[in-house]
Structure formats: C-alpha cells, structure tokens
C-alpha positions as CSV (number, residue, x, y, z in Angstrom):
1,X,20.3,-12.3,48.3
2,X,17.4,-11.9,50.7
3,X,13.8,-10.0,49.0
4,X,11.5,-9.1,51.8
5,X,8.4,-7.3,49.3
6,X,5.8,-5.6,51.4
7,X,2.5,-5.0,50.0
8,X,-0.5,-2.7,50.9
9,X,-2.1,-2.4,47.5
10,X,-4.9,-4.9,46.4
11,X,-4.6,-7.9,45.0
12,X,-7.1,-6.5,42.2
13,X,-4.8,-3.8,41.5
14,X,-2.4,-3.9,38.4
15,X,0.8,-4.8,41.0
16,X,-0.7,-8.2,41.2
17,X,1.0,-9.3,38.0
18,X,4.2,-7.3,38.7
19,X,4.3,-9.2,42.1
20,X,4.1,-12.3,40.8
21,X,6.1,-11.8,38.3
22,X,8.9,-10.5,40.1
23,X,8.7,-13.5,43.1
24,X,8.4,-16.0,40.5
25,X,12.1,-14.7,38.5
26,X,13.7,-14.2,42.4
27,X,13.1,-17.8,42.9
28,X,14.2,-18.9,40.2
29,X,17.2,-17.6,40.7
30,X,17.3,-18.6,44.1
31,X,17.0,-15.7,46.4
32,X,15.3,-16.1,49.1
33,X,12.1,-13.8,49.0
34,X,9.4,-13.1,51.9
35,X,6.2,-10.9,51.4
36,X,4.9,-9.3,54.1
37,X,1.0,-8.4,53.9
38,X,-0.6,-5.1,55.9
39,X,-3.5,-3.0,54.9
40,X,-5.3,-3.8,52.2
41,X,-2.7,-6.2,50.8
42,X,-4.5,-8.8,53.1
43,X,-6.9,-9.6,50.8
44,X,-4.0,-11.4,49.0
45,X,-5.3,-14.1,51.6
46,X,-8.7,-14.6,49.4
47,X,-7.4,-14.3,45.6
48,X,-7.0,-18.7,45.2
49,X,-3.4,-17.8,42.6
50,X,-1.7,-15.9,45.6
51,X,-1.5,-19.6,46.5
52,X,1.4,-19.7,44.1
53,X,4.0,-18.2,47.0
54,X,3.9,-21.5,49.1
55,X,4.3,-23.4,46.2
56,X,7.2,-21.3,44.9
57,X,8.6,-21.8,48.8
58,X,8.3,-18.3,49.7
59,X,7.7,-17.2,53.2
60,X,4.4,-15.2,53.3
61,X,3.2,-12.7,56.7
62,X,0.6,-11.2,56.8
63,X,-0.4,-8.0,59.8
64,X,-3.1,-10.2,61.6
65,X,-4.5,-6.9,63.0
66,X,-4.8,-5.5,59.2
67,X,-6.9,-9.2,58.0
68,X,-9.4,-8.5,61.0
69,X,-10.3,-4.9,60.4
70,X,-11.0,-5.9,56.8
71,X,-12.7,-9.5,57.8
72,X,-10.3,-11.7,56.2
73,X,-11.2,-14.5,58.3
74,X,-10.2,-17.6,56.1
75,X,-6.8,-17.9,56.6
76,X,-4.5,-20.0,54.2
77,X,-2.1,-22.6,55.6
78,X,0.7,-21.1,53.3
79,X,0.9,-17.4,54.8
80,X,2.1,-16.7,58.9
81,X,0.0,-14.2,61.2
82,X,2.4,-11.5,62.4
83,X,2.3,-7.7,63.1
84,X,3.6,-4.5,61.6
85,X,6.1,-4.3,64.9
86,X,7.7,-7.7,63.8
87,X,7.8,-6.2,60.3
88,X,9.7,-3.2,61.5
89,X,12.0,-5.7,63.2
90,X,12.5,-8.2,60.2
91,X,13.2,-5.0,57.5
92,X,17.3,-4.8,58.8
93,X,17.3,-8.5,58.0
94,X,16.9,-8.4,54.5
95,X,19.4,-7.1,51.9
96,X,16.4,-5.3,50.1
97,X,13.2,-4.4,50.7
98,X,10.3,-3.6,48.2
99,X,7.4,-1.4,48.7
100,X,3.7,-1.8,46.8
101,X,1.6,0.7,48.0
C-alpha cells in the first residue's frame, strides 16, 4: 500500500514522535511511504533525527516556496524540493493520505 503523510505542524510539536513512529512500523511492513513537507513542517529539514526517513528509504518533499519564507536554507541531500501544485497532483496517486496540521 502506498502512505503519502503530509505535515504542516513543527517538528517541535508532539506529532514528531507520532510521525516517526508511524513511518518507521509502514516500513517495516513494507509500504511504501512519502512525506510531503509545506508550512511550517519545513523545519523538519533542520531537526538532525528527521534524517531517519532516508535511512528508512522513504521519499521526502518538501514546498521549496514554504522552506524560503521561513529561511530554511540548508537543505538535506535526503529530502526533494517540490511545490504544493505537485502535491495536489501526487495525492490521487497514493492509496491514503495523512494530514498533520
């Protein structure tokens, strides 16, 4: 089953561990999961764990407009620049989509 998880909440926030959490059982079962970062959830790009999705071999976007308005300027090698346009497109691909707002 395909996961696309879509997060606008800080990384500081108390979804942090419920993310995780819930990537790291997906791919263990091996579903394929993507996150998709917009708003404030680009700051997922600073916090050194998020680094945990590449490792766990899940595909990581991120709304390259959102990162600049907020001045997220070192970006990591394991998350993709896209836009909220290619999210709207990529949402019918998946067989469910999670929301953390």
């Amino acid at each position: 089953m395909r996961f696309l998880i879509v997060i606008t909440s800080v990384p500081f926030a108390k979804d942090y561990n419920t993310i995780i959490n819930i990537v790291r059982r997906l791919s263990r079962k091996g579903h394929e999961v993507s996150l998709f970062l917009s708003g404030n959830g680009s700051y997922y790009l600073l916090r050194p764990e998020a680094e945990e999705f590449g490792k766990l071999g899940v595909r990581v976007m991120f709304c390259a407009h959102s990162a600049n308005q907020r001045g997220v300027d070192r970006l990591p090698p394991w998350a993709e620049s896209s836009s909220t346009y290619n999210l709207s497109r990529l949402m019918g691909e998946f067989d469910k989509v999670i929301v953390f707002n």
